[in-house]
PDB file of N, CA, C and O in Angstrom:
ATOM      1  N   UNK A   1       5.531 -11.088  -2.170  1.00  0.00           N
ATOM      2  CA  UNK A   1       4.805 -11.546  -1.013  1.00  0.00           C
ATOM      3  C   UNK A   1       5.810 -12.187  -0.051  1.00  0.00           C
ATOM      4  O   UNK A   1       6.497 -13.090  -0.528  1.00  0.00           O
ATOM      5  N   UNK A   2       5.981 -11.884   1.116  1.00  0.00           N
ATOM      6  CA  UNK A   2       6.794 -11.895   2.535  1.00  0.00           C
ATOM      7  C   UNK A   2       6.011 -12.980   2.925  1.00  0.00           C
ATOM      8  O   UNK A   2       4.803 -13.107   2.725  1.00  0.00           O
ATOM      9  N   UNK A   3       6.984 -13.987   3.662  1.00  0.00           N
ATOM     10  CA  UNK A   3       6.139 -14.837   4.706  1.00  0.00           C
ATOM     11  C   UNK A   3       6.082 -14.213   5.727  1.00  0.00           C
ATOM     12  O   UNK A   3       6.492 -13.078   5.971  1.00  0.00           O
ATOM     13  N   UNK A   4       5.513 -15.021   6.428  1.00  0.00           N
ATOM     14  CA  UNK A   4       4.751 -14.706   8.200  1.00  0.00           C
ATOM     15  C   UNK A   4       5.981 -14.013   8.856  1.00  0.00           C
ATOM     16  O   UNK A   4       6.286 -12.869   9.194  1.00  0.00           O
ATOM     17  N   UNK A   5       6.572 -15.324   8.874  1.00  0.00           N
ATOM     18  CA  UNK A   5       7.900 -15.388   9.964  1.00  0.00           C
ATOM     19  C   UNK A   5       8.654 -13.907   9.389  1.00  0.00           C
ATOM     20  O   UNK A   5       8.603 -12.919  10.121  1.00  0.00           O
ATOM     21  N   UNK A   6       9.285 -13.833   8.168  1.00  0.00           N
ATOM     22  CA  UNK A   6       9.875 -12.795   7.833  1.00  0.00           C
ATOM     23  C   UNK A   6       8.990 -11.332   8.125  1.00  0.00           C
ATOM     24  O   UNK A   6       9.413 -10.237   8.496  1.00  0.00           O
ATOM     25  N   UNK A   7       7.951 -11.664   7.884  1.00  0.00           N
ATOM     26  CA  UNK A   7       6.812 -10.228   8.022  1.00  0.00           C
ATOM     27  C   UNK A   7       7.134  -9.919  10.281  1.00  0.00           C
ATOM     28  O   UNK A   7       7.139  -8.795  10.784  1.00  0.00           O
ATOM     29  N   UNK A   8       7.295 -10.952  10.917  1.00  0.00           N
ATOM     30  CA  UNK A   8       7.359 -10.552  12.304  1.00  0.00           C
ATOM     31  C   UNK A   8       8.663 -10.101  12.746  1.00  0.00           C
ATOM     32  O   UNK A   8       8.783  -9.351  13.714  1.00  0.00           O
ATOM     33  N   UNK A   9       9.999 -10.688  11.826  1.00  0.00           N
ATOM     34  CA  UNK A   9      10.664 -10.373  11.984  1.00  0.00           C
ATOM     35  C   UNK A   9      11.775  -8.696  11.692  1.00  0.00           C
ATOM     36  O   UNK A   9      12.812  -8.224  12.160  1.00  0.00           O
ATOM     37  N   UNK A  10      10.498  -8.222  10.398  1.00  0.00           N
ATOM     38  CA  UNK A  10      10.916  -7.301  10.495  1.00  0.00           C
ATOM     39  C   UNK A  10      10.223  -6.285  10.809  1.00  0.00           C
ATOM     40  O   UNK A  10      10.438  -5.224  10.224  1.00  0.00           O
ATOM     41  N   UNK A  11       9.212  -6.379  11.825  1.00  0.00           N
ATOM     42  CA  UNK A  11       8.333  -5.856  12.494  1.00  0.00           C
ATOM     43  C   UNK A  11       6.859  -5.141  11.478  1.00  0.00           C
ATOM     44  O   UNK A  11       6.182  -4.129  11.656  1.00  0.00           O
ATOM     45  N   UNK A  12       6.822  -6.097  10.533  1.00  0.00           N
ATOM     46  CA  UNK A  12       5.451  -5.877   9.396  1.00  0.00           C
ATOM     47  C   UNK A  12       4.459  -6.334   9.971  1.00  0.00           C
ATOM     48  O   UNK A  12       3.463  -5.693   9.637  1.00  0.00           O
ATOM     49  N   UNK A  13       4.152  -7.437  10.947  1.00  0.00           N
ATOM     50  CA  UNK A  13       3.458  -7.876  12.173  1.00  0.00           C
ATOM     51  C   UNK A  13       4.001  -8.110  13.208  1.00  0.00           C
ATOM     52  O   UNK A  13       5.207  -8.021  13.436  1.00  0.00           O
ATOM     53  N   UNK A  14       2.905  -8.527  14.147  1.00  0.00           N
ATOM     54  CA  UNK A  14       2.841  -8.528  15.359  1.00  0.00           C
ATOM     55  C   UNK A  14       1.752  -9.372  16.132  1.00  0.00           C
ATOM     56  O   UNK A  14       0.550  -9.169  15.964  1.00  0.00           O
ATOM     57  N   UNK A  15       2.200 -10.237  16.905  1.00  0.00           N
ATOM     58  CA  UNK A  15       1.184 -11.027  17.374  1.00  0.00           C
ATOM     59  C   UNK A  15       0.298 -10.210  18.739  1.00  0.00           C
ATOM     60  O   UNK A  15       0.780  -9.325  19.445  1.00  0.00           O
ATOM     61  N   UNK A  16      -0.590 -10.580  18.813  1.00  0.00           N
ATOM     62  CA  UNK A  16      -1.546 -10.013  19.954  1.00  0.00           C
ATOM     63  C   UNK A  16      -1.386 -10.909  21.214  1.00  0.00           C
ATOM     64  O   UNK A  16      -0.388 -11.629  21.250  1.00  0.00           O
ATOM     65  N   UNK A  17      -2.323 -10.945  22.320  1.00  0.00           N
ATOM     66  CA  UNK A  17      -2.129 -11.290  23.555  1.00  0.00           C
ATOM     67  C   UNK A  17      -2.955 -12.872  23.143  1.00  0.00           C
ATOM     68  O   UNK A  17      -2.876 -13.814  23.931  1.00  0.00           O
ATOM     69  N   UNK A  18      -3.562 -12.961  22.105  1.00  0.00           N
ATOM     70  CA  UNK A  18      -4.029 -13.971  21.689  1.00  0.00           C
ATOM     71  C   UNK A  18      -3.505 -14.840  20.671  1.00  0.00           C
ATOM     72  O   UNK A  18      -4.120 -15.729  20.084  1.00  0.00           O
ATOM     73  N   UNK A  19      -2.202 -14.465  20.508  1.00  0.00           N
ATOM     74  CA  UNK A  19      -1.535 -15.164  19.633  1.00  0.00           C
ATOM     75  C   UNK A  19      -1.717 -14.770  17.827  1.00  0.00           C
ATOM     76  O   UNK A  19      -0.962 -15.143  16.929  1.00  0.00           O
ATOM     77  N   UNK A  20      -2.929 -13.936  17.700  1.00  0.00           N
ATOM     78  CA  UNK A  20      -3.524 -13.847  16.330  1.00  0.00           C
ATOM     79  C   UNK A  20      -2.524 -12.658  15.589  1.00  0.00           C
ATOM     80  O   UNK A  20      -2.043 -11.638  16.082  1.00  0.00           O
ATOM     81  N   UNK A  21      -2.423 -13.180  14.295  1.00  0.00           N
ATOM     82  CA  UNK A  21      -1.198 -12.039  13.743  1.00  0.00           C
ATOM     83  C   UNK A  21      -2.224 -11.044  13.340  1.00  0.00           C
ATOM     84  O   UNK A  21      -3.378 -11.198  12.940  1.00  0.00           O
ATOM     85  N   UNK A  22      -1.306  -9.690  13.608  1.00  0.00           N
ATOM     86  CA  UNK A  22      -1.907  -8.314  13.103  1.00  0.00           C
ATOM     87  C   UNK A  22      -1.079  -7.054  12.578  1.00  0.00           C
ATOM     88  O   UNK A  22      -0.318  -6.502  13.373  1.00  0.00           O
ATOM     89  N   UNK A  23      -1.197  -6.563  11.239  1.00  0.00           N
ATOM     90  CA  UNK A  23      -0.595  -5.664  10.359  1.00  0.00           C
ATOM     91  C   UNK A  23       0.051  -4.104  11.543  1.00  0.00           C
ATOM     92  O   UNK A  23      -0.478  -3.299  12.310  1.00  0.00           O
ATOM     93  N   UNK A  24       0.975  -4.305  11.208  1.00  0.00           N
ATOM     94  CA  UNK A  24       2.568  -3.068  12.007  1.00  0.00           C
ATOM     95  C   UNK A  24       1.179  -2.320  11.948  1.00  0.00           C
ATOM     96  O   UNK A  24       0.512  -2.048  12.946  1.00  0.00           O
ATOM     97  N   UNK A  25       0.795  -1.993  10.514  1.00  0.00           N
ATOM     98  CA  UNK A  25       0.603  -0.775   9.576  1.00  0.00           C
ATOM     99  C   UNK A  25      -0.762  -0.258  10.296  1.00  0.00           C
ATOM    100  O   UNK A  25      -0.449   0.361  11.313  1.00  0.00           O
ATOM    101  N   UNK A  26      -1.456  -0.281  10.203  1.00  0.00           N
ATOM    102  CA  UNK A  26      -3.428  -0.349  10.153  1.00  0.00           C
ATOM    103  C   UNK A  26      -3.770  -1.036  11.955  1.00  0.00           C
ATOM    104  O   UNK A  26      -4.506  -0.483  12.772  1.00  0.00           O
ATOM    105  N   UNK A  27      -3.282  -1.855  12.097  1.00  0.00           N
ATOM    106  CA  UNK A  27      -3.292  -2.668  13.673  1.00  0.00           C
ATOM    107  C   UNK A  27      -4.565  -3.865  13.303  1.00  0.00           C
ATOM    108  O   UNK A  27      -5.178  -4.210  14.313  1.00  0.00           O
ATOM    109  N   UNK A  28      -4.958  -4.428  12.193  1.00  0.00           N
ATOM    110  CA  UNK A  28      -6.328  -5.251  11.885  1.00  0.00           C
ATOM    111  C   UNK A  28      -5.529  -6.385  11.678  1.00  0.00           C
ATOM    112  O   UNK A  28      -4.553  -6.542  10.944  1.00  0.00           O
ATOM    113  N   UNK A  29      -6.323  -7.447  12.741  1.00  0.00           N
ATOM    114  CA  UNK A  29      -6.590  -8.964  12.268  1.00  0.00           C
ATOM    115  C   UNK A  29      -6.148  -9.582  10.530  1.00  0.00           C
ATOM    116  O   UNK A  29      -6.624  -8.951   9.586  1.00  0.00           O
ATOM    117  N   UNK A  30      -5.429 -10.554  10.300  1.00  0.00           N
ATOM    118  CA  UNK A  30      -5.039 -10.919   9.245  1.00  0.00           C
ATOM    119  C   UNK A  30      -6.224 -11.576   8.813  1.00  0.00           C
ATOM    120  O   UNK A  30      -6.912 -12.032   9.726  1.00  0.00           O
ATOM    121  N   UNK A  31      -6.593 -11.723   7.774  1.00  0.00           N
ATOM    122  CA  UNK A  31      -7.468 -12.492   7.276  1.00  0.00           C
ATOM    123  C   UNK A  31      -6.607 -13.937   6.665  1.00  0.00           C
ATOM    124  O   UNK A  31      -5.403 -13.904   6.407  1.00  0.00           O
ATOM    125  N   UNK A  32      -7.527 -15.259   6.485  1.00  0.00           N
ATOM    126  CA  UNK A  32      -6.736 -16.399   6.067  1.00  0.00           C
ATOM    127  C   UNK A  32      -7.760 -17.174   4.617  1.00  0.00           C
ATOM    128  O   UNK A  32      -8.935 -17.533   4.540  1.00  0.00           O
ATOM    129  N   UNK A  33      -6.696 -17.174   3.719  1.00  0.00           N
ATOM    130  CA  UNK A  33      -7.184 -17.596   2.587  1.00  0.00           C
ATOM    131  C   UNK A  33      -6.556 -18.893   2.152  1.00  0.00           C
ATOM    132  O   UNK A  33      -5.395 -18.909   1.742  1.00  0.00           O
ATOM    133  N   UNK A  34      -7.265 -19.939   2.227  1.00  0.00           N
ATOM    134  CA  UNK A  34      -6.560 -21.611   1.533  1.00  0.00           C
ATOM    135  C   UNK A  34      -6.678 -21.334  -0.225  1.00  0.00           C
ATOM    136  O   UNK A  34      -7.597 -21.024  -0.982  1.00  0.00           O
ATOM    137  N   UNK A  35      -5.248 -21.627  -0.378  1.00  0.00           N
ATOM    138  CA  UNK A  35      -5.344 -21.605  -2.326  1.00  0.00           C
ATOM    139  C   UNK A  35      -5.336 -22.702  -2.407  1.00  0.00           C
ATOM    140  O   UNK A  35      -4.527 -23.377  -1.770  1.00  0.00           O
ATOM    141  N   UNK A  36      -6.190 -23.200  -3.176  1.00  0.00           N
ATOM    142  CA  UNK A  36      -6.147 -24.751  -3.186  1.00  0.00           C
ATOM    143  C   UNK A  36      -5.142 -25.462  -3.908  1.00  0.00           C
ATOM    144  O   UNK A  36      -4.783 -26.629  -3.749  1.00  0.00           O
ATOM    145  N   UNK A  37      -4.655 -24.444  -4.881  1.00  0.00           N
ATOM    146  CA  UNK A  37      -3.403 -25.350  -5.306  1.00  0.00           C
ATOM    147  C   UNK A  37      -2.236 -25.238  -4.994  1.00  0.00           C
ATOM    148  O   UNK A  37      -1.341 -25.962  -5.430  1.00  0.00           O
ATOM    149  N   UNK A  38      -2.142 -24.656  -4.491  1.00  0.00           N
ATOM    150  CA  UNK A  38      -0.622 -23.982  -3.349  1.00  0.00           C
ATOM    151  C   UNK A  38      -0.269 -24.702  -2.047  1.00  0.00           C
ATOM    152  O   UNK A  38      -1.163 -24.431  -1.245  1.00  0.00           O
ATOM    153  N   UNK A  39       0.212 -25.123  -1.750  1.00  0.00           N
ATOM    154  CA  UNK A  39       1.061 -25.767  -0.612  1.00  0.00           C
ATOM    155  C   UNK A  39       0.888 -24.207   0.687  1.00  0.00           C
ATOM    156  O   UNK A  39       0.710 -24.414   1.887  1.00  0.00           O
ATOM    157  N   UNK A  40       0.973 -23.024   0.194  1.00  0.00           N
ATOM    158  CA  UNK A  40       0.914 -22.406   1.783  1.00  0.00           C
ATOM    159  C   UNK A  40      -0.583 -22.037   1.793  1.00  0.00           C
ATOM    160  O   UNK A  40      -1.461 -22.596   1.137  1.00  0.00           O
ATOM    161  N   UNK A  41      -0.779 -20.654   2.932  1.00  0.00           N
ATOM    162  CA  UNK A  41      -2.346 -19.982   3.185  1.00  0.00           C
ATOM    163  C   UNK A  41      -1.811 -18.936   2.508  1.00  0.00           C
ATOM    164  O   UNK A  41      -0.619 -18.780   2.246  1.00  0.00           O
ATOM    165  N   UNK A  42      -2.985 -18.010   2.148  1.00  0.00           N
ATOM    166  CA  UNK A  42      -2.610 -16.548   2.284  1.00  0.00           C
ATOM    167  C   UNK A  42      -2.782 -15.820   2.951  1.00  0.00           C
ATOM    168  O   UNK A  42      -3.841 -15.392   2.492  1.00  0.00           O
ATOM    169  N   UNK A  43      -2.537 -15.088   3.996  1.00  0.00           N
ATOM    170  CA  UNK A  43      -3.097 -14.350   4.789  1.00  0.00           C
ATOM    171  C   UNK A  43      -2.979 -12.511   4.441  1.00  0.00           C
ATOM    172  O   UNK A  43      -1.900 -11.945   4.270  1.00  0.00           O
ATOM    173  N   UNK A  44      -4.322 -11.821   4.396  1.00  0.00           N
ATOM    174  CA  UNK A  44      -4.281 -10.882   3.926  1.00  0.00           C
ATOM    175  C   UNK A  44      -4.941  -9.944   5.180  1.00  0.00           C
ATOM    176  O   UNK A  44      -5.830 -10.208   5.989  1.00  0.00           O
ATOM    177  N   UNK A  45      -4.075  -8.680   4.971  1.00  0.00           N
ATOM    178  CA  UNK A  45      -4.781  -7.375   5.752  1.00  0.00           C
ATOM    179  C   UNK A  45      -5.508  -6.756   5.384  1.00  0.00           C
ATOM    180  O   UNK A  45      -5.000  -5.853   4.719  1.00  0.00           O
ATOM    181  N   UNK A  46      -7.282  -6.673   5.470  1.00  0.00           N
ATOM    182  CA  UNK A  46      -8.109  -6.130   4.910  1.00  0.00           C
ATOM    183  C   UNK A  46      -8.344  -4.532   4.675  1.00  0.00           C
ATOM    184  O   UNK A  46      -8.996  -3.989   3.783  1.00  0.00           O
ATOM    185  N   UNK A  47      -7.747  -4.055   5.553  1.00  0.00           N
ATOM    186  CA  UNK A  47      -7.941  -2.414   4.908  1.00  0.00           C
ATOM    187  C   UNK A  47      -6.366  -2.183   4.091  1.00  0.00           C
ATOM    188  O   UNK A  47      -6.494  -1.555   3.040  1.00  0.00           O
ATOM    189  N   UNK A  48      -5.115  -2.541   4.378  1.00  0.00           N
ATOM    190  CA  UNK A  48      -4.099  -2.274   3.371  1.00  0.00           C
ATOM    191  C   UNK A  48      -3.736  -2.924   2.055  1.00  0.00           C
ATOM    192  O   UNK A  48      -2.959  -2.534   1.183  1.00  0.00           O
ATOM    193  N   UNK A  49      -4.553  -4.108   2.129  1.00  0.00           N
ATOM    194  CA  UNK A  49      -4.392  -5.323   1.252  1.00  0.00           C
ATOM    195  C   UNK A  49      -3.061  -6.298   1.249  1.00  0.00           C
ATOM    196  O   UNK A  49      -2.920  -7.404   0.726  1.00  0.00           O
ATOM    197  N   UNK A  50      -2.079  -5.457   2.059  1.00  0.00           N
ATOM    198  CA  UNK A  50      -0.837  -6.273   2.212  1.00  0.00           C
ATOM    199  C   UNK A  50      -0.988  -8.086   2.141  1.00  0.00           C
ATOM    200  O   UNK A  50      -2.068  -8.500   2.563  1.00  0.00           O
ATOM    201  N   UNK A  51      -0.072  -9.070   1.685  1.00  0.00           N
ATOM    202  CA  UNK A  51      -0.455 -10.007   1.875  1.00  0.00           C
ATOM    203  C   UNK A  51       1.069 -10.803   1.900  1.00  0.00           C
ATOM    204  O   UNK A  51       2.039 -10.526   1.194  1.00  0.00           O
ATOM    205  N   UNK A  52       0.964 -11.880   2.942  1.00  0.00           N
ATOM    206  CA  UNK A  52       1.749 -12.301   3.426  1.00  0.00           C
ATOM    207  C   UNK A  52       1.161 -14.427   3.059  1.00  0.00           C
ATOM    208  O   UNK A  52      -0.031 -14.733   3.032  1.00  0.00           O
ATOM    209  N   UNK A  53       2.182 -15.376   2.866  1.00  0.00           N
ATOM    210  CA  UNK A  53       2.289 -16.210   2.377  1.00  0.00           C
ATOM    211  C   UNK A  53       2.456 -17.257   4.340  1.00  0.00           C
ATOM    212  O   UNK A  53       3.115 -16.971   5.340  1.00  0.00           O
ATOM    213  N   UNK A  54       1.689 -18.192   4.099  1.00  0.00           N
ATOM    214  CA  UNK A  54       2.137 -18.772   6.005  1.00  0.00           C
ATOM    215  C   UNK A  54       2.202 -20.336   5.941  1.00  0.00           C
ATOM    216  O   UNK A  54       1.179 -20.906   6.321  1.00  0.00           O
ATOM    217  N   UNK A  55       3.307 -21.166   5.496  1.00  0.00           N
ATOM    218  CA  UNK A  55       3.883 -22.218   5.294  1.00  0.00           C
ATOM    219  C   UNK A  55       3.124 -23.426   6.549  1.00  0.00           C
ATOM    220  O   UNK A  55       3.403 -23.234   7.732  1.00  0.00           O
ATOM    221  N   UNK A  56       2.663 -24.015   6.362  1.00  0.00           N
ATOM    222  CA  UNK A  56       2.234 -25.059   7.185  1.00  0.00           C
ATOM    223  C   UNK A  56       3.228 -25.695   8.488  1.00  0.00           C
ATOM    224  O   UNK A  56       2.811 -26.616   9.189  1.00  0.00           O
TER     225      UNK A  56
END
């Protein structure tokens, strides 16, 4: 699992005109998941399942 930052940097996302991150792959809205025992989010792409880790 890739963080955010690394996922934009190597063009795995992409932010929109709204700032909201969205998958290279598919072009869909990230979804955001709190693990409660984890220190980051998860944010997942619902039709590829890709999932990316997003540090506070």
């Amino acid at each position: 699992m890739k963080s955010t930052r690394k996922g934009l940097r190597n063009d795995d996302l992409y932010k929109d005109t709204y700032g909201r991150l969205n998958c290279a792959e598919c072009e869909k809205t990230l979804a955001t998941e709190n693990a409660p025992d984890e220190v980051y989010n998860v944010r997942r792409c619902p039709d590829c399942e890709r999932e990316f880790r997003e540090l506070p």
